[in-house]
PDB file of N, CA, C and O in Angstrom:
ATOM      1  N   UNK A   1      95.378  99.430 104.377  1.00  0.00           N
ATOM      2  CA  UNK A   1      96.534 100.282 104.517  1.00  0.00           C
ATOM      3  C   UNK A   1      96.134 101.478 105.371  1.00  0.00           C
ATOM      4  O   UNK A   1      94.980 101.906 105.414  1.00  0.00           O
ATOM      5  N   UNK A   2      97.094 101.956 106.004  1.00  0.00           N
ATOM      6  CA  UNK A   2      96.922 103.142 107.132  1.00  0.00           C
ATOM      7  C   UNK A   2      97.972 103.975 106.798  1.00  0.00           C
ATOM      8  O   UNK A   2      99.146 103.869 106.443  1.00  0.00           O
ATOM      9  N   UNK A   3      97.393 104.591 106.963  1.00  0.00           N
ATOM     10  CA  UNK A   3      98.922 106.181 107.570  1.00  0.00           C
ATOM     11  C   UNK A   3      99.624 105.629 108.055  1.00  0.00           C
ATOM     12  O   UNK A   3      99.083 104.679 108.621  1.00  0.00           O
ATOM     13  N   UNK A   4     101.050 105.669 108.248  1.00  0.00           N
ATOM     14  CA  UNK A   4     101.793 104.809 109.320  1.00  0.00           C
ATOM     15  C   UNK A   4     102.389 106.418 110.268  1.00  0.00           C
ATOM     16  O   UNK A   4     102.301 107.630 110.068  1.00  0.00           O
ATOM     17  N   UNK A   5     102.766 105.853 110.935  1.00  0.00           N
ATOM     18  CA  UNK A   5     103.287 106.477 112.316  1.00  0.00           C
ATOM     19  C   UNK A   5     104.338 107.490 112.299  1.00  0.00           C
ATOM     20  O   UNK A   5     105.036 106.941 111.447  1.00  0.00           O
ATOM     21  N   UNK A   6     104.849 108.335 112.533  1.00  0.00           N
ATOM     22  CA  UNK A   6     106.046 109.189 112.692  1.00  0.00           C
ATOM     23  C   UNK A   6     105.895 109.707 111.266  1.00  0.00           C
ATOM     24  O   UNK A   6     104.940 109.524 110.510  1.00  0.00           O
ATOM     25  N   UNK A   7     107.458 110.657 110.952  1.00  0.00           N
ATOM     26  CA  UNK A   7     107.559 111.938 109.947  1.00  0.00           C
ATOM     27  C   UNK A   7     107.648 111.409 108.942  1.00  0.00           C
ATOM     28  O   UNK A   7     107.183 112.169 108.093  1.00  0.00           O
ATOM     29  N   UNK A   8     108.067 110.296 108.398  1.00  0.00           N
ATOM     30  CA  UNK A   8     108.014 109.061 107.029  1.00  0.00           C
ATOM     31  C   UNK A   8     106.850 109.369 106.439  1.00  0.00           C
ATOM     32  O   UNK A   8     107.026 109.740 105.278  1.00  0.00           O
ATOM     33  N   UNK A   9     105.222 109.356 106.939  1.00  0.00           N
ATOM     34  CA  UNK A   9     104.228 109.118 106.294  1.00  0.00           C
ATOM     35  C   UNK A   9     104.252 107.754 105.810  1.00  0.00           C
ATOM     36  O   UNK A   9     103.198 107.910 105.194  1.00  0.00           O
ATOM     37  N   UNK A  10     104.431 107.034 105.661  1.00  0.00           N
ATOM     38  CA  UNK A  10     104.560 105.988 104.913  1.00  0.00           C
ATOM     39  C   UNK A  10     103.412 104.970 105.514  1.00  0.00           C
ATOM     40  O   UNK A  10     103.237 104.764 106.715  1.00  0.00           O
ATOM     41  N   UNK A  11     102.677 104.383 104.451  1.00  0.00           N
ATOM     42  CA  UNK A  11     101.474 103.567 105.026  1.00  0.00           C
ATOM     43  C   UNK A  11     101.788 101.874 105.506  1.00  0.00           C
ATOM     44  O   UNK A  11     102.588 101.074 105.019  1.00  0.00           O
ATOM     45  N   UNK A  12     100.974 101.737 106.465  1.00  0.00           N
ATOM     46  CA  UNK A  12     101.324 100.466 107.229  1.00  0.00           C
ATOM     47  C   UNK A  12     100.294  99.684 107.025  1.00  0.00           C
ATOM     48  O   UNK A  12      99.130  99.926 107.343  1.00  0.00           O
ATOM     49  N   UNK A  13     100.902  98.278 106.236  1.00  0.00           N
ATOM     50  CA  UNK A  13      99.611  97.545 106.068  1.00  0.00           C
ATOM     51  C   UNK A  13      99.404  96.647 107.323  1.00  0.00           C
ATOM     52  O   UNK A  13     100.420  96.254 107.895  1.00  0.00           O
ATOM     53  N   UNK A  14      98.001  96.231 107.877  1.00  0.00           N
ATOM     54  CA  UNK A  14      98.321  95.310 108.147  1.00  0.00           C
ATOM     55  C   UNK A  14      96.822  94.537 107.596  1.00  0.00           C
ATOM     56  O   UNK A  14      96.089  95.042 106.747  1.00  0.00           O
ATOM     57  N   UNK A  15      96.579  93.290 108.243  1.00  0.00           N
ATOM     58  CA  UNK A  15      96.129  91.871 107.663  1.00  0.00           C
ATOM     59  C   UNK A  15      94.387  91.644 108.924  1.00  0.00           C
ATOM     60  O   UNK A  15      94.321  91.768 110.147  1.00  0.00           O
ATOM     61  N   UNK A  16      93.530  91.375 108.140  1.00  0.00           N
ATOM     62  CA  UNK A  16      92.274  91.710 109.419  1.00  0.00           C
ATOM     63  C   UNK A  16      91.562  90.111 108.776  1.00  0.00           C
ATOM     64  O   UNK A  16      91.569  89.981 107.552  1.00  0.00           O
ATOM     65  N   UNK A  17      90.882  88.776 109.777  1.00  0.00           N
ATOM     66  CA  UNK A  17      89.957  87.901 109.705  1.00  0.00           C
ATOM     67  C   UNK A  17      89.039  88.788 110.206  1.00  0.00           C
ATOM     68  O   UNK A  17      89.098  89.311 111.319  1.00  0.00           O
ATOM     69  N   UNK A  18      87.993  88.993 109.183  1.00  0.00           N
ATOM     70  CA  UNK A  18      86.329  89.173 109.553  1.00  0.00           C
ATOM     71  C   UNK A  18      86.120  88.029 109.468  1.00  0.00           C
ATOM     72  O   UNK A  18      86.911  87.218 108.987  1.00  0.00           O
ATOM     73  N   UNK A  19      84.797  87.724 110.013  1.00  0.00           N
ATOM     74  CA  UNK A  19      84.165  86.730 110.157  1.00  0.00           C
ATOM     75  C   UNK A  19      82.522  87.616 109.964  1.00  0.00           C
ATOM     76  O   UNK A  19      81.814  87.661 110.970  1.00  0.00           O
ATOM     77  N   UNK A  20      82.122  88.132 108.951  1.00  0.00           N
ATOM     78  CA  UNK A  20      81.085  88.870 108.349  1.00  0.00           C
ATOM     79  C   UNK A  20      80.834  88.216 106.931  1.00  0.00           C
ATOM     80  O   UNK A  20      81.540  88.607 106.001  1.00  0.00           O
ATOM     81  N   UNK A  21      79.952  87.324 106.724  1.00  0.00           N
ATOM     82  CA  UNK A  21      80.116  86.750 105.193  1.00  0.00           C
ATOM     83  C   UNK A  21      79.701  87.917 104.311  1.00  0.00           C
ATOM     84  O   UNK A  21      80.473  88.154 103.383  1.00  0.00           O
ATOM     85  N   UNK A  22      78.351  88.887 104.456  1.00  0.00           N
ATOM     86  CA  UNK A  22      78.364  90.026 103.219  1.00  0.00           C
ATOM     87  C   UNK A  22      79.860  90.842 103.522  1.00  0.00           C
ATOM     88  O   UNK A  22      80.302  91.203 104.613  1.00  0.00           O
ATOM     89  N   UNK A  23      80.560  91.017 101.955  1.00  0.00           N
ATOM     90  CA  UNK A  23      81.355  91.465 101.769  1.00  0.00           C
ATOM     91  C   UNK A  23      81.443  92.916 102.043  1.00  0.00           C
ATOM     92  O   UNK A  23      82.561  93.356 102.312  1.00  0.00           O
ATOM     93  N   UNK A  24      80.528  93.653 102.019  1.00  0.00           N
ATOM     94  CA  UNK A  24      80.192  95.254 102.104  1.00  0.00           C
ATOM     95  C   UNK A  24      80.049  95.552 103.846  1.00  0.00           C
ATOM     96  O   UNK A  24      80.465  96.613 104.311  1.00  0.00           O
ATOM     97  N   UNK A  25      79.427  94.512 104.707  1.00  0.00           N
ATOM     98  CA  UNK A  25      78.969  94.973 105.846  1.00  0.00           C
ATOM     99  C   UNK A  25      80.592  94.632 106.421  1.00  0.00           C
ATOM    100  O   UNK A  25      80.769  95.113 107.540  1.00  0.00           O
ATOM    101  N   UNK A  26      81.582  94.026 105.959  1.00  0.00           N
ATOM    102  CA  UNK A  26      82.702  93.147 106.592  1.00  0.00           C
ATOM    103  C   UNK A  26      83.682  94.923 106.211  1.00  0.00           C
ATOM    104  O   UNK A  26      84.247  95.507 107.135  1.00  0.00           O
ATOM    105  N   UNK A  27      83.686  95.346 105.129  1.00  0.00           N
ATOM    106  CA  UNK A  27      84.232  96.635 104.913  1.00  0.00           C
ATOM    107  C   UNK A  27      84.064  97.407 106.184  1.00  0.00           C
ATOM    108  O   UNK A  27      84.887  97.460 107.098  1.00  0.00           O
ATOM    109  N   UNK A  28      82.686  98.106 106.125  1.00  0.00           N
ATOM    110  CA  UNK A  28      82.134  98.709 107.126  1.00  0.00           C
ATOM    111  C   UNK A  28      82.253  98.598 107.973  1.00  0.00           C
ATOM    112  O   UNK A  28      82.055  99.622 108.627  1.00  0.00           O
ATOM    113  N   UNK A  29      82.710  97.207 108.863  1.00  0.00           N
ATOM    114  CA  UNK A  29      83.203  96.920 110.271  1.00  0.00           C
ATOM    115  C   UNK A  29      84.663  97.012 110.885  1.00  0.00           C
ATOM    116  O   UNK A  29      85.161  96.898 112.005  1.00  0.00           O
ATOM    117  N   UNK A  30      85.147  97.304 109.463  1.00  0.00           N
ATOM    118  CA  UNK A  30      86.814  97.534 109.747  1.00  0.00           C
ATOM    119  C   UNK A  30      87.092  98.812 109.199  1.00  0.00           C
ATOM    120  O   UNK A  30      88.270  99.139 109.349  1.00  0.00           O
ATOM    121  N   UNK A  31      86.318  99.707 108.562  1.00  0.00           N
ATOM    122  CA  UNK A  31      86.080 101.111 108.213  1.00  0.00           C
ATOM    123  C   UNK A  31      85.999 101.723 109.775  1.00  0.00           C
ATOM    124  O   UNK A  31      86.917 102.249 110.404  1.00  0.00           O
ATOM    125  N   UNK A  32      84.683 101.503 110.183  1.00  0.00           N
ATOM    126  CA  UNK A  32      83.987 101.693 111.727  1.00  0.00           C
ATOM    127  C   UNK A  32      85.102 101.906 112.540  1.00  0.00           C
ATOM    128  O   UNK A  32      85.375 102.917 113.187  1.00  0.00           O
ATOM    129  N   UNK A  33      86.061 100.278 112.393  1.00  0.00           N
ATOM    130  CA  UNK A  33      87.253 100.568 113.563  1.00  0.00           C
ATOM    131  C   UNK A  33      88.454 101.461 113.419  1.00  0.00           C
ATOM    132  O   UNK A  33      89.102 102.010 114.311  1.00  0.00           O
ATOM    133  N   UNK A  34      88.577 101.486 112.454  1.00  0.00           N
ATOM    134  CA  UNK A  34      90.141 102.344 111.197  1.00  0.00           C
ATOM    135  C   UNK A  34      89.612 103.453 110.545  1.00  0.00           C
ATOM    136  O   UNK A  34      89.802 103.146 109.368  1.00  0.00           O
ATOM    137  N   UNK A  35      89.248 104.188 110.543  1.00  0.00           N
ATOM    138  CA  UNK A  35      88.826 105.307 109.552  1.00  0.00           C
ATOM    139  C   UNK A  35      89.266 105.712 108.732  1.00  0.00           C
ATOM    140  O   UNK A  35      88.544 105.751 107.736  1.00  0.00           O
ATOM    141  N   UNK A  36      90.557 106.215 108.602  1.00  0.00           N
ATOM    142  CA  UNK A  36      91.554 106.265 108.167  1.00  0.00           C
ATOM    143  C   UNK A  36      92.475 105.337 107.494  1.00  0.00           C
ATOM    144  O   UNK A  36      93.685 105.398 107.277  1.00  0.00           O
ATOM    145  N   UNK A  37      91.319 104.216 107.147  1.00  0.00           N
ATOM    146  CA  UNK A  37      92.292 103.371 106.800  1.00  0.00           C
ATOM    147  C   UNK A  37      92.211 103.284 105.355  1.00  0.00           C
ATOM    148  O   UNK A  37      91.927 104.405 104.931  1.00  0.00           O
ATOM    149  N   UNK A  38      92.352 102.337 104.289  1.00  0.00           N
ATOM    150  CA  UNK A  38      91.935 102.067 102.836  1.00  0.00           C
ATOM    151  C   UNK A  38      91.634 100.481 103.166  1.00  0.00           C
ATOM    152  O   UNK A  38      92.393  99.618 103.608  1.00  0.00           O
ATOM    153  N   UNK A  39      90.368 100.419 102.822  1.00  0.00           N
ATOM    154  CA  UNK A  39      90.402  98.863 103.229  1.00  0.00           C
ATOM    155  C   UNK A  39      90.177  98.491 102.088  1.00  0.00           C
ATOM    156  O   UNK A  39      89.518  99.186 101.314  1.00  0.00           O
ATOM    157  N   UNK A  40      90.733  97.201 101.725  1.00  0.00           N
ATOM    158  CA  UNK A  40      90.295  96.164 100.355  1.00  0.00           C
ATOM    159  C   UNK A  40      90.471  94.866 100.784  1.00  0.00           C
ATOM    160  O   UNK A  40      91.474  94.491 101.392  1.00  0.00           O
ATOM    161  N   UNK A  41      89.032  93.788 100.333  1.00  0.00           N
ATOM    162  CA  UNK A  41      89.324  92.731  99.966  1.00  0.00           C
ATOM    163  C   UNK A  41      90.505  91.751  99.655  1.00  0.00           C
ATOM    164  O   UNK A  41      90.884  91.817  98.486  1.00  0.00           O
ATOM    165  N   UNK A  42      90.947  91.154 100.186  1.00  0.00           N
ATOM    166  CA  UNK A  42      92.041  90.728  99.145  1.00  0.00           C
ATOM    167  C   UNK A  42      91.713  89.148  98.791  1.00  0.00           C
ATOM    168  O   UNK A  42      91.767  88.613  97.684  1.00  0.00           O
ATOM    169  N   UNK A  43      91.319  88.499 100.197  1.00  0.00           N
ATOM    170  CA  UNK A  43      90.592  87.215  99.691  1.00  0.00           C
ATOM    171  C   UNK A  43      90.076  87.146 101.170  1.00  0.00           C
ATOM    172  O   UNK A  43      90.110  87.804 102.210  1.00  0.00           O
ATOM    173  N   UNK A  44      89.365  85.467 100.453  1.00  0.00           N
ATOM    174  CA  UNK A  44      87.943  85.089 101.558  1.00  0.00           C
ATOM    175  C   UNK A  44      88.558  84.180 102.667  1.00  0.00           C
ATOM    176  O   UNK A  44      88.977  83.218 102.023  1.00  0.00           O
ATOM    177  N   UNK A  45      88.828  83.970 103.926  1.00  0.00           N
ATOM    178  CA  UNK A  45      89.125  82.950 104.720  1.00  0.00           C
ATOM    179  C   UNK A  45      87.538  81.863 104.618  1.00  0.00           C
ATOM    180  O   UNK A  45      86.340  82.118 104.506  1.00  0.00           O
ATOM    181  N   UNK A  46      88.325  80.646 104.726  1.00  0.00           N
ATOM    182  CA  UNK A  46      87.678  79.395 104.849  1.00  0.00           C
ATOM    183  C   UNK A  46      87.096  79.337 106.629  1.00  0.00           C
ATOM    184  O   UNK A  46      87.600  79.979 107.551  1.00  0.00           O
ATOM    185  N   UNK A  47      86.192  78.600 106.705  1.00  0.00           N
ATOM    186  CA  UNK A  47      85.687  78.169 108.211  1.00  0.00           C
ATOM    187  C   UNK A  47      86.851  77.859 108.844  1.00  0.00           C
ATOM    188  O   UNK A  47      87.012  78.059 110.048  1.00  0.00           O
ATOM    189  N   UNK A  48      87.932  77.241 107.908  1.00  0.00           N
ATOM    190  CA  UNK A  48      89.213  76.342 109.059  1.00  0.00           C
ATOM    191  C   UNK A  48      90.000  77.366 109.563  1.00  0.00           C
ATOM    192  O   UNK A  48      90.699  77.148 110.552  1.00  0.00           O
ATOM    193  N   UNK A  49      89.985  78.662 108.922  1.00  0.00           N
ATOM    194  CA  UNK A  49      91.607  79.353 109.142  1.00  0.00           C
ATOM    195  C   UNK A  49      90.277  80.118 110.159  1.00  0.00           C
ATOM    196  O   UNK A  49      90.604  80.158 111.345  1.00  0.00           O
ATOM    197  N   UNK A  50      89.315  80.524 109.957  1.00  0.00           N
ATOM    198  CA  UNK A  50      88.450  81.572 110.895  1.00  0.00           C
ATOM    199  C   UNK A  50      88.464  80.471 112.417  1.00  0.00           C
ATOM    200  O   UNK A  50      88.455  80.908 113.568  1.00  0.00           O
ATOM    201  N   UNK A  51      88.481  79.370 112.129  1.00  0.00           N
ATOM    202  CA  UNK A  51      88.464  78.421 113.577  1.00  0.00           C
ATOM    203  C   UNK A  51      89.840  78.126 114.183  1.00  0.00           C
ATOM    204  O   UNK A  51      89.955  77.784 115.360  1.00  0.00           O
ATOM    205  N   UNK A  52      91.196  78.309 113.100  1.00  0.00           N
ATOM    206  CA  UNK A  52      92.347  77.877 113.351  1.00  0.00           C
ATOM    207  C   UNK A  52      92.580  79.279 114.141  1.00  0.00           C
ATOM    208  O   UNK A  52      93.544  79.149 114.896  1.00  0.00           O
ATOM    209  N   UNK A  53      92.042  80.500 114.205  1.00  0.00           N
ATOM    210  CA  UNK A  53      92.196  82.137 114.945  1.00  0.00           C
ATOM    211  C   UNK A  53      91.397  82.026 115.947  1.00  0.00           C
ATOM    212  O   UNK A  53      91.460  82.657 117.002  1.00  0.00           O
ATOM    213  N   UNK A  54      90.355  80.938 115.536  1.00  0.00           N
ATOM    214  CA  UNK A  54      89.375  81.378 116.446  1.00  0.00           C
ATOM    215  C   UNK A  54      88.452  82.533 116.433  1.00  0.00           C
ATOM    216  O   UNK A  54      88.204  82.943 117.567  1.00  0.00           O
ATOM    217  N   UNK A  55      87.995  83.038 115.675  1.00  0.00           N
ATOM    218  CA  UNK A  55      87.486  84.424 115.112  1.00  0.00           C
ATOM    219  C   UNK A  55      86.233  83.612 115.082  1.00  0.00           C
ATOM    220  O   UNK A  55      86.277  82.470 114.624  1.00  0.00           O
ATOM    221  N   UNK A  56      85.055  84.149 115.563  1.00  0.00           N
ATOM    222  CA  UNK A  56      83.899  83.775 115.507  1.00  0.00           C
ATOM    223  C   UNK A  56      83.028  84.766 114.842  1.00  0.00           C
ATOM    224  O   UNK A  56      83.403  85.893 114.518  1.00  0.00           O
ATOM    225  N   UNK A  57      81.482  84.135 114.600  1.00  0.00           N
ATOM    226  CA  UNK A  57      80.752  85.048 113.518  1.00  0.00           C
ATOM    227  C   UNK A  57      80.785  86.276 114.237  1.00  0.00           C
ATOM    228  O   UNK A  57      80.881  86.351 115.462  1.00  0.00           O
ATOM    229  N   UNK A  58      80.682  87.519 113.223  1.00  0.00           N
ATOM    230  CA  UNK A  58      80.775  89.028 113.747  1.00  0.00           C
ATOM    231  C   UNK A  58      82.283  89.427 114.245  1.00  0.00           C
ATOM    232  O   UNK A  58      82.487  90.622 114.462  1.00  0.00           O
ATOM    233  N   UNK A  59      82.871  88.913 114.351  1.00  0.00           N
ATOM    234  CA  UNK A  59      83.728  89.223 114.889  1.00  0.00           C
ATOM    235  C   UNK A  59      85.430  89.385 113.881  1.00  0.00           C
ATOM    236  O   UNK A  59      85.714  88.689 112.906  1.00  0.00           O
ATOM    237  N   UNK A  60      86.303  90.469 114.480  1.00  0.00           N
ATOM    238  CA  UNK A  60      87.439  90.371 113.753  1.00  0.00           C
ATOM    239  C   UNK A  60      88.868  90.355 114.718  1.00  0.00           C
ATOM    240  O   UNK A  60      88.921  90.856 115.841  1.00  0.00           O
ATOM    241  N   UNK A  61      89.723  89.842 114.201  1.00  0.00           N
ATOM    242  CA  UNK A  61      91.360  89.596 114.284  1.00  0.00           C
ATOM    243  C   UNK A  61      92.277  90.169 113.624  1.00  0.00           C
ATOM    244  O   UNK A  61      92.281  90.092 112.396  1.00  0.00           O
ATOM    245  N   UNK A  62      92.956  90.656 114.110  1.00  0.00           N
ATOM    246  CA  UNK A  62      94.408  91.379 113.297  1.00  0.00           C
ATOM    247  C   UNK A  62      95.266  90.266 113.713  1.00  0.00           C
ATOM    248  O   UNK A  62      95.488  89.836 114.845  1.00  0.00           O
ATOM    249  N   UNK A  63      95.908  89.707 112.038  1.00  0.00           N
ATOM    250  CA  UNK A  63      96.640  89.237 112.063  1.00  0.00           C
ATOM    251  C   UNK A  63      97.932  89.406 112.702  1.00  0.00           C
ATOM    252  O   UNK A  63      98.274  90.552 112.993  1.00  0.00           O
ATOM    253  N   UNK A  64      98.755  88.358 112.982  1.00  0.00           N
ATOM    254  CA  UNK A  64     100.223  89.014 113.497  1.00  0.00           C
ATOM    255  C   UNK A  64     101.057  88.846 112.271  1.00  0.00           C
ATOM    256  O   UNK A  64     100.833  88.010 111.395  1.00  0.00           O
ATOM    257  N   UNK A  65     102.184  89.835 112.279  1.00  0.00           N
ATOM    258  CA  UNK A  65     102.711  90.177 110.852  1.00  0.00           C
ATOM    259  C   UNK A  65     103.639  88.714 111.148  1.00  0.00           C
ATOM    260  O   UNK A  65     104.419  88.294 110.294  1.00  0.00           O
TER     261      UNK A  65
END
């Protein structure tokens, strides 16, 4: 979740494939990019959906809403 944009305040989620298997360093890499953000876990992508994005090791994707 983020701050969202304009006088609302209102937070904007959006949806991130890491492709980082330790769970803590995969935080940290989307912390790094978002600062401001609240990041949480929510679940693990499988090899198929990280290959169906195409998201390779190290690397991340923002989902499209």
């Amino acid at each position: 979740m983020r701050p969202g944009r304009g006088a609302s305040g209102a937070k904007r989620q959006e949806l991130f494939l890491v492709a980082i298997p330790d769970k803590v360093e995969a935080v940290r890499a989307v912390q790094a990019c978002l600062p401001d953000a609240e990041v949480k876990i929510d679940s693990e992508a499988g090899p198929d959906i990280l290959a169906e994005y195409q998201v390779n090791d190290g690397e991340m994707f923002v989902l499209p809403e």
